[in-house]
ZAMARGU-4260 file (C-alpha; in steps of 0.2 Angstrom, whole numbers, plus 5000, padded with zeros to 4 digits):
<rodrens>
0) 5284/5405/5524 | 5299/5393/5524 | 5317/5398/5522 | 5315/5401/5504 | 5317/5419/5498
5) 5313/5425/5480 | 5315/5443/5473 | 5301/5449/5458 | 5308/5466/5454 | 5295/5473/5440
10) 5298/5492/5434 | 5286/5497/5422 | 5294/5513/5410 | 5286/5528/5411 | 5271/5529/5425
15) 5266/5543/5432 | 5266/5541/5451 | 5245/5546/5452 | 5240/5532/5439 | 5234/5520/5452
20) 5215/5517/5458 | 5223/5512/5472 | 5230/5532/5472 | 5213/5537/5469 | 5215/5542/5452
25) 5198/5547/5444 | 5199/5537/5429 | 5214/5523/5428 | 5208/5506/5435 | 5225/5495/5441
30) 5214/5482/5452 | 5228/5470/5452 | 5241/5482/5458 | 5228/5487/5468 | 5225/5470/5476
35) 5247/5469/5479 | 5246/5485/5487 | 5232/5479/5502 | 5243/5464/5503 | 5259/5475/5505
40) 5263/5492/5507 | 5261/5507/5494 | 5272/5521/5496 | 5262/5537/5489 | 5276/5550/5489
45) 5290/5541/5480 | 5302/5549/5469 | 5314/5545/5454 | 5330/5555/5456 | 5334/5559/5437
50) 5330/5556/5420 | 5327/5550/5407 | 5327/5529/5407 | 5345/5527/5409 | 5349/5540/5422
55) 5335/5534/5433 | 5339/5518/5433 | 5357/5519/5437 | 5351/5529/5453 | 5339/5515/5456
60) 5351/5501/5452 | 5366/5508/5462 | 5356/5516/5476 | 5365/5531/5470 | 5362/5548/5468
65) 5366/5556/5449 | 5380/5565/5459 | 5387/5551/5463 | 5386/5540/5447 | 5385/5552/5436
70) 5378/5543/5421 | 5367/5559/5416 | 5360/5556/5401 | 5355/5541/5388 | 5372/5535/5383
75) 5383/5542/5398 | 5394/5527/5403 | 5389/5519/5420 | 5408/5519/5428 | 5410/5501/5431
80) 5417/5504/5451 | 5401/5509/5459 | 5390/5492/5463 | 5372/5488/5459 | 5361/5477/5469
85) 5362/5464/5457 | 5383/5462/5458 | 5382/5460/5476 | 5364/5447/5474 | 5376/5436/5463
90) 5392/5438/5474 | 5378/5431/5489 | 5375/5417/5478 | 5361/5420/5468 | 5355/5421/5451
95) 5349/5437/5446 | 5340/5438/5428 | 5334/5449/5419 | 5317/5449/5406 | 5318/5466/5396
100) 5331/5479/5398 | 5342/5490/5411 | 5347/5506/5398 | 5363/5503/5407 | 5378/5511/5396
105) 5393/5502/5397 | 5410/5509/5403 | 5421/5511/5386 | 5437/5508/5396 | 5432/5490/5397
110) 5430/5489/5376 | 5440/5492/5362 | 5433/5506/5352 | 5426/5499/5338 | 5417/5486/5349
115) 5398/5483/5344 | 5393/5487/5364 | 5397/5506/5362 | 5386/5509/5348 | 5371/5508/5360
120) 5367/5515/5376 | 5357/5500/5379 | 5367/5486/5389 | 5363/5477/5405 | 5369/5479/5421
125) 5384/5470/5427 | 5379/5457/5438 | 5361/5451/5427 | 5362/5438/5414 | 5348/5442/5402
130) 5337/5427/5401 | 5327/5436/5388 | 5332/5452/5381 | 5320/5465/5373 | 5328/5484/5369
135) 5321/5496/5356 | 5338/5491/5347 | 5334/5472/5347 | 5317/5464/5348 | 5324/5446/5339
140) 5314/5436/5356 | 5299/5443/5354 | 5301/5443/5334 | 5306/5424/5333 | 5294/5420/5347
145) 5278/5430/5335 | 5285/5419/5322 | 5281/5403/5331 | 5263/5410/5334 | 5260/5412/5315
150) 5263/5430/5315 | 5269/5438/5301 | 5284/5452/5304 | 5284/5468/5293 | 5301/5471/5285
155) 5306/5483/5298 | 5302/5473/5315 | 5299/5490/5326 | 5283/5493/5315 | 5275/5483/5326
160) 5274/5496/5337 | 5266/5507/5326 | 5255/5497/5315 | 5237/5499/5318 | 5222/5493/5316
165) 5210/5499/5298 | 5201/5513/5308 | 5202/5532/5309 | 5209/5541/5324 | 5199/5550/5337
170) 5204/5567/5332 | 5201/5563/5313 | 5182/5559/5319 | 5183/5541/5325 | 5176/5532/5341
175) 5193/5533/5350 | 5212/5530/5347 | 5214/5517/5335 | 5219/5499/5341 | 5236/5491/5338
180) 5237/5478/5323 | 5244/5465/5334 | 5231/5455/5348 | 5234/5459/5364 | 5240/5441/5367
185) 5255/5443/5354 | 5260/5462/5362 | 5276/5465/5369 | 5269/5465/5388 | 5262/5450/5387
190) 5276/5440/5377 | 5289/5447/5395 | 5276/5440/5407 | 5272/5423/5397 | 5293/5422/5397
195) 5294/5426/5416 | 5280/5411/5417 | 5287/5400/5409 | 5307/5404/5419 | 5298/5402/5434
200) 5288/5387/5431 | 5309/5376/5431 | 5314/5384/5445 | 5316/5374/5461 | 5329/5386/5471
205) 5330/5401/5477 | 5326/5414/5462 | 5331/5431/5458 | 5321/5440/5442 | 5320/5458/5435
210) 5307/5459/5424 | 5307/5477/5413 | 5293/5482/5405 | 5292/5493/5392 | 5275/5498/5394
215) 5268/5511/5397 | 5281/5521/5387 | 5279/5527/5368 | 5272/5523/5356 | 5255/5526/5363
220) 5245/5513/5352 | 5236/5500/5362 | 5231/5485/5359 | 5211/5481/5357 | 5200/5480/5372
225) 5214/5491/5379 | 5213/5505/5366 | 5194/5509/5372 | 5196/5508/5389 | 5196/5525/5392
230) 5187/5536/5384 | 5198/5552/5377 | 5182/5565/5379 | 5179/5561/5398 | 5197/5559/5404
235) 5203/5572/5418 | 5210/5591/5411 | 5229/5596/5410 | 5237/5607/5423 | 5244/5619/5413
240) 5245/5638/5409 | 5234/5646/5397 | 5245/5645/5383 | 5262/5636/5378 | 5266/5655/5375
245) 5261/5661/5395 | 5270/5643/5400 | 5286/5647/5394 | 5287/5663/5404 | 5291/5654/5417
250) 5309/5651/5416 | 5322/5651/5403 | 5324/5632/5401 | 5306/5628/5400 | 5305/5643/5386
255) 5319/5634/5378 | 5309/5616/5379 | 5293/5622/5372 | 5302/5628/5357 | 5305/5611/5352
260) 5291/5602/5346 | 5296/5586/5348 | 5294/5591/5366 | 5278/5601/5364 | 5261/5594/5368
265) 5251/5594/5353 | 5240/5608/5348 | 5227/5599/5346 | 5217/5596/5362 | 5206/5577/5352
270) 5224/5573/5349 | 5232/5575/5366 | 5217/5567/5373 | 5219/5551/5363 | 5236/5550/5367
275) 5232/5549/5385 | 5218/5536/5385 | 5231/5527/5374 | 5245/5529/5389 | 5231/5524/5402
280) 5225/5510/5392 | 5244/5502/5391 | 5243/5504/5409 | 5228/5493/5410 | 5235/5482/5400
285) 5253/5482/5411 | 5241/5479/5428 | 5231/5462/5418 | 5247/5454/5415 | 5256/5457/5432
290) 5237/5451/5440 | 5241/5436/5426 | 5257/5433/5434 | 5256/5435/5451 | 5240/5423/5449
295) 5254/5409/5443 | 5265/5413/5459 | 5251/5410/5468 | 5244/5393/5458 | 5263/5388/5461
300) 5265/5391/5477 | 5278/5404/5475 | 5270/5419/5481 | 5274/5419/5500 | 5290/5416/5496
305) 5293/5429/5485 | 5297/5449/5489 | 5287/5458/5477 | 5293/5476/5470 | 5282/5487/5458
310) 5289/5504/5451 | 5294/5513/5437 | 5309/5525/5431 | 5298/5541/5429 | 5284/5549/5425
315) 5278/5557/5410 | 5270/5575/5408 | 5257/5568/5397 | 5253/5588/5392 | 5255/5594/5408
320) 5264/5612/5407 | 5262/5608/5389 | 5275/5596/5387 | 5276/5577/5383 | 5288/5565/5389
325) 5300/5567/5405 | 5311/5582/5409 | 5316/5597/5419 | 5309/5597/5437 | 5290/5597/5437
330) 5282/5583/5446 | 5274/5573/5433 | 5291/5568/5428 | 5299/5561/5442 | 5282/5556/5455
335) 5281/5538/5454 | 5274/5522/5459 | 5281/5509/5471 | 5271/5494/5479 | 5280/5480/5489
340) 5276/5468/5497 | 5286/5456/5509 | 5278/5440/5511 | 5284/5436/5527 | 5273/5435/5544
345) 5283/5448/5552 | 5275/5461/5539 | 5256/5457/5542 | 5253/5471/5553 | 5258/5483/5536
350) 5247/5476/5524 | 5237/5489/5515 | 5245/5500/5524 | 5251/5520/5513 | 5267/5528/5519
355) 5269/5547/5515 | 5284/5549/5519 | 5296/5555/5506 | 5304/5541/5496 | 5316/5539/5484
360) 5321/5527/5468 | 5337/5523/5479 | 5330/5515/5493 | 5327/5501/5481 | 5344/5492/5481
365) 5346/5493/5501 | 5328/5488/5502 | 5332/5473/5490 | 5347/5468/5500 | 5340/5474/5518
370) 5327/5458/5515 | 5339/5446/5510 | 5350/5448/5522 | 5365/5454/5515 | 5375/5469/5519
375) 5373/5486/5511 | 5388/5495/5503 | 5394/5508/5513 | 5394/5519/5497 | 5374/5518/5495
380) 5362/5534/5494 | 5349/5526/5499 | 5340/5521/5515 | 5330/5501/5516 | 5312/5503/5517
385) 5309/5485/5525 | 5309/5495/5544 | 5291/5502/5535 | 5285/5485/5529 | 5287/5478/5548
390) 5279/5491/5556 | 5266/5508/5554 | 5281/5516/5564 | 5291/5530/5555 | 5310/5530/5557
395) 5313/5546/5568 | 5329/5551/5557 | 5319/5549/5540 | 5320/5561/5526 | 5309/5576/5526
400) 5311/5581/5505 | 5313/5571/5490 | 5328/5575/5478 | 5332/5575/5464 | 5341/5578/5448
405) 5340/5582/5431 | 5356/5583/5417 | 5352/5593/5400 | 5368/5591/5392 | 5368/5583/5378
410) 5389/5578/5370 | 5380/5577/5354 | 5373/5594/5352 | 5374/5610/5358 | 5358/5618/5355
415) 5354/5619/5374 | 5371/5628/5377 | 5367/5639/5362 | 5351/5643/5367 | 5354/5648/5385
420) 5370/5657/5383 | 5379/5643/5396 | 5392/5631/5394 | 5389/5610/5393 | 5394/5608/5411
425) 5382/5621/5416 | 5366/5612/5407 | 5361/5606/5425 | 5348/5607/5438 | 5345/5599/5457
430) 5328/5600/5466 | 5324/5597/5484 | 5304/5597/5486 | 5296/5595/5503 | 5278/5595/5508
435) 5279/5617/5507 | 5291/5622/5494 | 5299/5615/5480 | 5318/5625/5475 | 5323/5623/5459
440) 5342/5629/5456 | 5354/5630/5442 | 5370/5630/5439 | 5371/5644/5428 | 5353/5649/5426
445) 5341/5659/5439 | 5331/5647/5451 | 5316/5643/5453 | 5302/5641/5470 | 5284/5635/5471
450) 5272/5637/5485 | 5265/5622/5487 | 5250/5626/5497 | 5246/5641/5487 | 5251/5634/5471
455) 5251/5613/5470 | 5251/5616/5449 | 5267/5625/5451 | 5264/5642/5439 | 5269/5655/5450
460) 5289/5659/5450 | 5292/5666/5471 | 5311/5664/5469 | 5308/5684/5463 | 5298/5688/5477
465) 5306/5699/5490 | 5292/5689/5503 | 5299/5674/5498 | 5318/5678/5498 | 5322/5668/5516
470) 5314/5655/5509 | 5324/5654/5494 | 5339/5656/5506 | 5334/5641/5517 | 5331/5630/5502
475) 5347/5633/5494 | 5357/5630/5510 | 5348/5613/5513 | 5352/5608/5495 | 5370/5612/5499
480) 5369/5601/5514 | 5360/5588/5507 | 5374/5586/5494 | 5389/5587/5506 | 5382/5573/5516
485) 5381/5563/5501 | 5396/5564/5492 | 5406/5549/5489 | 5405/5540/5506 | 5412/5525/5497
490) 5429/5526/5509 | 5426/5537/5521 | 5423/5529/5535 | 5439/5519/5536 | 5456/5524/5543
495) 5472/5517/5541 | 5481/5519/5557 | 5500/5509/5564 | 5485/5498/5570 | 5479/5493/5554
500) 5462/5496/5545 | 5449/5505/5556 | 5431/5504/5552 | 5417/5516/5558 | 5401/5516/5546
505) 5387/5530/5549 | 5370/5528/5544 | 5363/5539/5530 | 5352/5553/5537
</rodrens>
């Protein structure tokens, strides 16, 4: 590789961390994913550290915790102090565009308040220029560029999402889950890579894309041959307790959740099921088109000169515990997927190689800058991962847990509060989940603690048990810990003294 460096950073929205092959999933076929991963690194235990969209991926774009930036929810402004990775790219001299969306709500104090900007939660991040925008607020590129295509656009654009195909639905008697109207070479996954393509194709310096993929997030309609992929009778079983009923025993908030249907997995099992060939299905189709463009890298001779990220924001319980979407602190939700590979020489001893060690969506921005060379704030949460693209040696100081966060206050409605007897602030919970245990705890709420080696499904409450009482002790002092070394570090490690300015920056640990 010559002195050229290029950053592809692809998030795709709503991907469970198991859904690879590569992972050894025993249905869901990502050969190209696959492929990146024996030319890179894959990360198997790597975690989001809130959600939903908009919370994670501040934590991923700032390298912060949720503590720390504090944008909770969809529609928390993003305080415009703290820096993201693509700020400091462009102060370095970069480009740094993005192909999609960020969910990045924008600080009101920098608006008037009638300003079009704070009617949606869904700006950019400061610091990307959007080459081609694409929210579920504004799909105008991808409308116009269906229009060139000969397509014809319904009155309301966004029923392309959900317009199928004339057949009847798996749990109504039919084959399988009915295929989108739209061919899948006029979808919304393959209209962001074809713009990515076509970007790339004029660049001759040194380039710097986001590309965010909607897919595989709701609505669950895929496109033909990706809507019979997978088969809905032969896919794997929920984890789950008997009932909904037996499920919500479990804790005061996740009674409170499957109250709400719109949160609820659906009664029906044919249902269900085609919902998740659907989800697998748009992950199929995700994985062909990021094969598609990293084939055009390659053709170009971009490829080794390009660091090459794959994620996602968060998972998605897919009927899991009963519950569709992302919430709370179960697994499902936050376990995601991470692939990167460094093109560089130096890194040919790691490719193919898994790391299990604990990582977390905030590693991504000191990762980023870490490989080109360019100092990380002192303020960041989060550690660089490049040490484990250059060699099968673990740092010796590494995290032994993930983290993570989850903010169910809601400004526009108080039925959480009403439900649970606890104020807004209170609607909060942290988690800290090592290879053993995972504690739950809540502000104003009793905690919760799974056993990990006696029960990976998590249905089994021990926080009660007076066996497991140390444990819960332990657990909630390391939480406490873990959140006193991370509170804002953004100053602390400077002095002013008759002198003048004194610096002495500490690594995370």
């Amino acid at each position: 590789m010559g002195n050229v460096r290029n950053v592809l950073l692809i998030t795709a929205d709503q991907w469970r961390g198991d859904c690879l092959s590569a992972r050894g999933h025993p249905c869901v076929a990502t050969p190209n994913l696959d492929a990146l991963a024996r030319e890179g690194v894959l990360f198997s235990r790597h975690y989001c550290q809130a959600v939903p969209c908009g919370p994670s991926r501040a934590s991923l774009h700032t390298g912060l915790y949720l503590m720390n930036h504090r944008s909770g929810t969809n529609g928390t402004p993003l305080d415009r102090r703290h820096d993201n990775w693509a700020q400091v790219v462009r102060d370095a001299g970069y480009d740094p565009v993005l192909f999609g969306y960020t969910d990045t709500s924008p600080d009101p104090r920098d608006y008037p308040a009638d300003h079009p900007k704070l009617t949606t939660y869904e700006g950019v991040l400061p610091g990307l220029r959007a080459q081609v925008l694409l929210t579920t607020g504004d799909i105008t590129s991808w409308t116009q560029w269906l229009r060139t295509r000969g397509v014809a656009i319904p009155e309301r654009a966004f029923d392309l999402y959900f317009q199928k195909a004339d057949q009847i639905e798996f749990e109504d008697g039919g084959p399988g889950p009915a295929p989108l109207r739209l061919a899948r070479e006029h979808h919304d996954t393959y209209f962001m890579t074809e713009q990515v393509i076509d970007y790339l194709a004029d660049q001759r310096n040194p380039w710097c894309v986001h590309l965010s993929l909607l897919r595989p997030h709701p609505p669950w309609i895929a496109p033909a041959p990706y809507h019979a992929r997978y088969q809905p009778d032969t896919l794997p079983g929920f984890i789950r307790a008997g009932t909904a009923e037996i499920e919500a025993q479990q804790h005061p908030w996740l009674a409170y959740q499957l109250a709400d249907k719109r949160n609820r997995a659906p009664e029906s099992d044919k249902r269900l099921r085609r919902l998740q060939a659907s989800y697998y299905g748009l992950m199929s189709e995700v994985d062909d088109n990021i094969g598609r463009l990293i084939a055009q890298l390659k053709a170009t001779g971009q490829y080794d000169e390009t660091l090459i990220i794959f994620t996602s924001d968060h998972g998605e319980q897919m009927g899991d515990h009963w519950l569709l979407g992302k919430y709370g602190y179960f697994d499902q939700s936050y376990h995601i997927p991470l692939i990167i590979r460094d093109p560089r020489n130096v890194a040919d001893t790691t490719r193919g190689r898994t790391v299990d060690a604990f990582t977390e969506n905030i590693d991504i921005m000191p990762t980023l800058l870490d490989w080109l060379g360019i100092d990380i704030p002192h303020a960041c949460d989060g550690r660089s991962l490049v040490p484990f693209l250059l060699s099968s040696a673990m740092p010796s100081d590494w995290r032994k847990e993930a983290h993570w966060e989850y903010d169910f206050r809601d400004p526009t409605d108080a039925s959480a509060e009403q439900a649970l007897g606890i104020p807004l602030h209170a609607c909060t919970l942290n988690v800290i989940r090592d290879d053993r245990y995972k504690y739950v705890h809540f502000a104003a709420l009793p905690p919760l603690l799974f056993d990990l080696h006696e029960d990976p499904a998590e249905l089994h409450n021990r926080a009660t048990d007076p066996a497991y009482l140390p444990i819960v002790l332990e657990y909630a002092q390391r939480m406490l810990s873990w959140r006193m070394r991370h509170d804002d570090q953004t100053l602390t490690h400077l002095a002013v003294t008759p002198k003048g300015l004194v610096a002495r920056p500490s690594p995370r640990w």
